[in-house]
N, C-alpha and C positions, 0 to 999 in steps of 0.2 A: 637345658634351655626351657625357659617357663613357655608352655603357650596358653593361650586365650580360648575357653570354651566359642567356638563357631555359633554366632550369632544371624547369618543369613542364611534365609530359607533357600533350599536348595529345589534343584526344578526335577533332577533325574537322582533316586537312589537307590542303591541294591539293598531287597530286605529280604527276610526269610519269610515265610505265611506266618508267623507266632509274630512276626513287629511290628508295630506300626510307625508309617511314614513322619518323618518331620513335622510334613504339612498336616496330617492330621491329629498329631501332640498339639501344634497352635492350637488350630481349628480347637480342641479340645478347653485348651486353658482359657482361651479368649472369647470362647464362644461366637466369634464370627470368621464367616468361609474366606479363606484365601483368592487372593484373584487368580483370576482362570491360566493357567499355563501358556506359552503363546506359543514355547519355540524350546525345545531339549537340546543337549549337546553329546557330540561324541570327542571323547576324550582326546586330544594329541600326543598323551604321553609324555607332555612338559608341561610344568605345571606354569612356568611363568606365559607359556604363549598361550594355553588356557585362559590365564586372566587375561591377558591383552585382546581377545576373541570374544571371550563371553564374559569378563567379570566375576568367574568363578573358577576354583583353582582344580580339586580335583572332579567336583562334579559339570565342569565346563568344557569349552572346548570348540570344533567345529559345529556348524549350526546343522543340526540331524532333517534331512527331510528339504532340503534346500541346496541351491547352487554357491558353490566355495571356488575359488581362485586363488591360487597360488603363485606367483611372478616371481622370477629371480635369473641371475646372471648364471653360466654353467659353473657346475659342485657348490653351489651355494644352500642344496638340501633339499632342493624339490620334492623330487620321489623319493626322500629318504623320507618326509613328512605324510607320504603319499602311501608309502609301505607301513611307518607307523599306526597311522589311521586304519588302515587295514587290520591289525594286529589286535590291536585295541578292538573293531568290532568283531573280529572270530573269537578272541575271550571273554568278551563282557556283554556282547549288547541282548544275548537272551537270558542275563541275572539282572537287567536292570526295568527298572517296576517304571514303567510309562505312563502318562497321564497324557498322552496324545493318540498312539497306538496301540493295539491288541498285543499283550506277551509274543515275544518272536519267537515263532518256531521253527522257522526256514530261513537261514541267511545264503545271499547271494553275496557274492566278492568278485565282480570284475573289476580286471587290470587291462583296457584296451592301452598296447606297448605300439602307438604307433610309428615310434622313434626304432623298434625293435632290436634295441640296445640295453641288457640288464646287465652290469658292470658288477652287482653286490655278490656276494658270496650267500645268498639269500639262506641256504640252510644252515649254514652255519652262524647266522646272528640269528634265523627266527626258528627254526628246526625243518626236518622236510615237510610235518601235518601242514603249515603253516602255507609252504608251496604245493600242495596236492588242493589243500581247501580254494583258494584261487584259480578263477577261471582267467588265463591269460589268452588275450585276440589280440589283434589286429585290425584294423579297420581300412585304409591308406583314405580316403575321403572321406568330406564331412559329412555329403550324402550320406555314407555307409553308415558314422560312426550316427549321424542321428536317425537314421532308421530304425537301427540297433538298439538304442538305448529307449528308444520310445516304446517299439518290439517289449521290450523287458520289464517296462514302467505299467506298460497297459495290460501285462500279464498277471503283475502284482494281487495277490488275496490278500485279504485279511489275514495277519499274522508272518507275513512274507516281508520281507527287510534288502533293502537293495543298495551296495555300496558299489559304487560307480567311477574307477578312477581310467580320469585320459592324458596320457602322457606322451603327448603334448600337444594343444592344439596349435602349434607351429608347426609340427609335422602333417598337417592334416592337408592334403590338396583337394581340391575341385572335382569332381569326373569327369568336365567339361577341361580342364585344364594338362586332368592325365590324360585326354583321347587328341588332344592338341601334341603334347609332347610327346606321344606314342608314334603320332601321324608324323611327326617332324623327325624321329628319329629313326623309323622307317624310312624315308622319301633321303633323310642325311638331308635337313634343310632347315633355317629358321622358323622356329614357332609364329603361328599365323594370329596375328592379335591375342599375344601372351599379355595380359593386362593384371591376371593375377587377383580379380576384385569378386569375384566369386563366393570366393568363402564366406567375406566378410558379408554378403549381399543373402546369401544363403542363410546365417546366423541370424541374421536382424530380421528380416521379414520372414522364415519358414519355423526355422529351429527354436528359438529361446522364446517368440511368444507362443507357440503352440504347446510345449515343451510345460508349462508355467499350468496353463490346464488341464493337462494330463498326467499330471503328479499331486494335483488337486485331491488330500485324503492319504495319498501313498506313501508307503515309509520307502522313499527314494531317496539316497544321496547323490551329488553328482560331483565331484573332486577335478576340477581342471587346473593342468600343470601349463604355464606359459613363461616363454622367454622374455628377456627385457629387449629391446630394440630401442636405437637412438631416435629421439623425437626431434622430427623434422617441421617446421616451419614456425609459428608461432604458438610456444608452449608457454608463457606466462612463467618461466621459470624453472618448470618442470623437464629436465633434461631426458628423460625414459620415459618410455611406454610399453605397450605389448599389441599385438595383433587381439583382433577379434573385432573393434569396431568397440561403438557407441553401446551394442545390445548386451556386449558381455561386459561393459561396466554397468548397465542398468540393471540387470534379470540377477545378477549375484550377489546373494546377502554375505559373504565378507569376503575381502580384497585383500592378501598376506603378500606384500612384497619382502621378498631375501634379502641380504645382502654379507657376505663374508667380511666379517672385521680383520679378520688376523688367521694365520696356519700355526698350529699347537707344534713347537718340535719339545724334541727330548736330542738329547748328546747320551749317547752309548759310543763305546769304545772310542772314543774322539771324534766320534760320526753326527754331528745333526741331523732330524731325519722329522719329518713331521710326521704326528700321530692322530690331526682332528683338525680342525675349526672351528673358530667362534663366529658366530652368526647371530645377526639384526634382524629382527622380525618388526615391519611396520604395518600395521592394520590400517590403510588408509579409507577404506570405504565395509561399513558395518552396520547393519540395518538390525541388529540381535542386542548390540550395546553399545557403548560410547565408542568412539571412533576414534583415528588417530593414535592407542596405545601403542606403545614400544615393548618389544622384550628379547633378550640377550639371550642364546644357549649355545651349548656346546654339543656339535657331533663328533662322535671316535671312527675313525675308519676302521672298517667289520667288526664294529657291535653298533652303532646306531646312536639315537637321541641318549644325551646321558642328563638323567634327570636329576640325579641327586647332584652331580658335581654343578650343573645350571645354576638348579637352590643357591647353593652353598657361598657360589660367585657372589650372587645375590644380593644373601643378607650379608657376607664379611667382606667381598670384593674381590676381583678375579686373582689380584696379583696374593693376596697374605695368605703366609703359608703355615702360621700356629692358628687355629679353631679353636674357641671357647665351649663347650659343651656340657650342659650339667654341669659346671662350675670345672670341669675338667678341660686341659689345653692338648690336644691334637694336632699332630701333621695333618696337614691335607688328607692324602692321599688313605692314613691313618683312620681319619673320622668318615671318609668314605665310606670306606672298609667295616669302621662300626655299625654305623647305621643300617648296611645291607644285612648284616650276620644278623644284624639282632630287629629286624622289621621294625626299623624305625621312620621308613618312608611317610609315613600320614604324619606324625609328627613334623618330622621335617615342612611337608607339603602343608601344615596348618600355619606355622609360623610365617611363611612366606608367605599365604594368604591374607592371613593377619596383619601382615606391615602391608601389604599391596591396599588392601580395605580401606587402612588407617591413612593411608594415602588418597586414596579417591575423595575419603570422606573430607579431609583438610582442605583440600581444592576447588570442592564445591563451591558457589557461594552464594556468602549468607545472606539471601533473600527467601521471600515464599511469595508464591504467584497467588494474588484475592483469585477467590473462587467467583465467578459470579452468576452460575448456575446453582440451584438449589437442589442438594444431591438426594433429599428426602423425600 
């Protein structure tokens, strides 16, 4: 497959001390400084939801240093995106050269499980390092869980990195709300003005603008998993939602809702039996890039995101099952299998950047805004 030398400047890249950076080749040939960095990413480990996220395929991804939201119905991929992300920052995020924060030399990985349900086989798709390096809590209130993460934000140094995942702010109740139901299941009586509106009253006015200045500088992530609930009264169309309130759709630079297309089976011995899911990713609300993209991937049950067979859907489409490659024609399942033996992952991962690009670029349109400031 032909690809295309990569023509966009990239925001986050691993280099050795002997290279020099992308931005500073420009810088070099062009003689004038690049604009300032705003906003880095950490990888998903799918490259198409990368581009749908950030517009960049392997050096994009979730918005590093910022609050992220995840929505989706159950086994539609939540914490399996939630685990991914994790993975990707214990392997890469102290090779990758920053132009917002100091080199990392201490990474944090919590997992607050307030659901305190982990159904994966977790060492056997990520190995055991991978569950020792993770600090797994608990929290049961939103009190807790934002004291905690503030706790952890405000302790932050220079060179200190903090990836923050809550699964799920559904699970999260009140302390006001546990000391109600404690007191009622003691006594064996009805809950005494159970109203339930706490959390979300908690969020908006304590947590998420406090929260916004005290990560002010810090290499904080914060990853929050939420359910979808049916939207009741006047939604304009929009059939779902999720809890949180007004504050967690404002304060969160990108909004990823789920959705499962279809179960992957396979027929062995006469048996169908599913092996995965294909899943919708819609970016609805993005303050890092364009908004609204879509992207398609598939998870395996106990291995995880599968990246290269995502690609492949991709560019040839889910169902065909010979691959062109290098002028050469592959099974599926075949060119898979090449591509991993023989590292050909970037490869892969460039051309599907490339048609993504060549896509955004087409769509634009062709207008230019008169400047009417004088930039000299």
């Amino acid at each position: 497959m032909a690809v295309l030398k990569r023509k966009s400047v990239v925001e986050s890249q691993v280099v050795t001390s002997n290279e020099k950076t992308l931005e500073q080749q420009i810088e070099e040939e062009t003689k004038q400084p690049l604009e300032k960095v705003r906003v880095e990413f950490i990888s998903s480990n799918l490259t198409l939801l990368n581009l749908a996220l950030s517009g960049k395929g392997r050096t994009g991804g979730w918005a590093r240093g910022r609050i992220v939201n995840v929505i989706g119905d159950g086994s539609s991929g939540k914490t399996l995106l939630a685990l991914e992300l994790a993975l990707q920052a214990l392997s890469k995020i102290k090779i990758i050269q920053s132009e917002i924060y100091p080199p990392v030399k201490k990474l944090f990985v919590v997992c607050n499980n307030v659901e305190g349900v982990m159904d994966f086989p977790l060492e056997a798709m990520y190995g055991k390092k991978f569950v020792k390096e993770i600090e797994w809590i608990q929290t049961p209130t939103i009190e807790e869980f934002g004291r905690d993460y503030a706790r952890r934000v405000i302790a932050l140094k220079p060179g200190e990195c903090l990836i923050y995942i809550l699964d799920s702010f559904d699970a999260l109740t009140s302390e006001s709300g546990m000391k109600r139901f404690e007191t009622a299941a003691k006594k064996d009586q009805t809950e005494d003005g159970a109203y339930g509106t706490e959390k979300a009253k908690y969020g908006s006015s304590s947590f998420f603008n406090n929260i916004c200045g005290i990560t002010q500088g810090k290499d904080a992530t914060l990853f929050i998993v939420s359910q979808v609930r049916a939207n009741i009264g006047v939604t304009f169309g929009k059939k779902y939602t999720r809890s949180g309130g007004k504050a967690l759709d404002f304060y969160t630079h990108q909004c990823c809702w789920l959705a499962e297309i279809e179960k992957l089976k396979r027929t062995v011995l006469g048996e169908k039996r599913p092996y995965g899911i294909r899943v919708r990713a819609k970016i609805e609300r993005n303050k890092t890039a364009l908004p609204f993209r879509e992207a398609e991937f598939t998870i395996l049950f106990d291995y995880g995101a599968d990246n290269v067979g995502s690609n492949l859907s991709w560019l040839y489409g889910p169902d065909v099952k010979t691959l062109k490659w290098d002028e050469v024609n592959y099974k599926r399942e075949d060119l898979i299998e090449h591509i991993e033996n023989n590292n050909l992952e970037n490869e892969l991962e460039d051309a599907v950047e490339q048609k993504w690009l060549r896509i955004e670029e087409e769509v634009k349109p062709n207008r230019k805004k008169k400047i009417l400031l004088n930039d000299e």
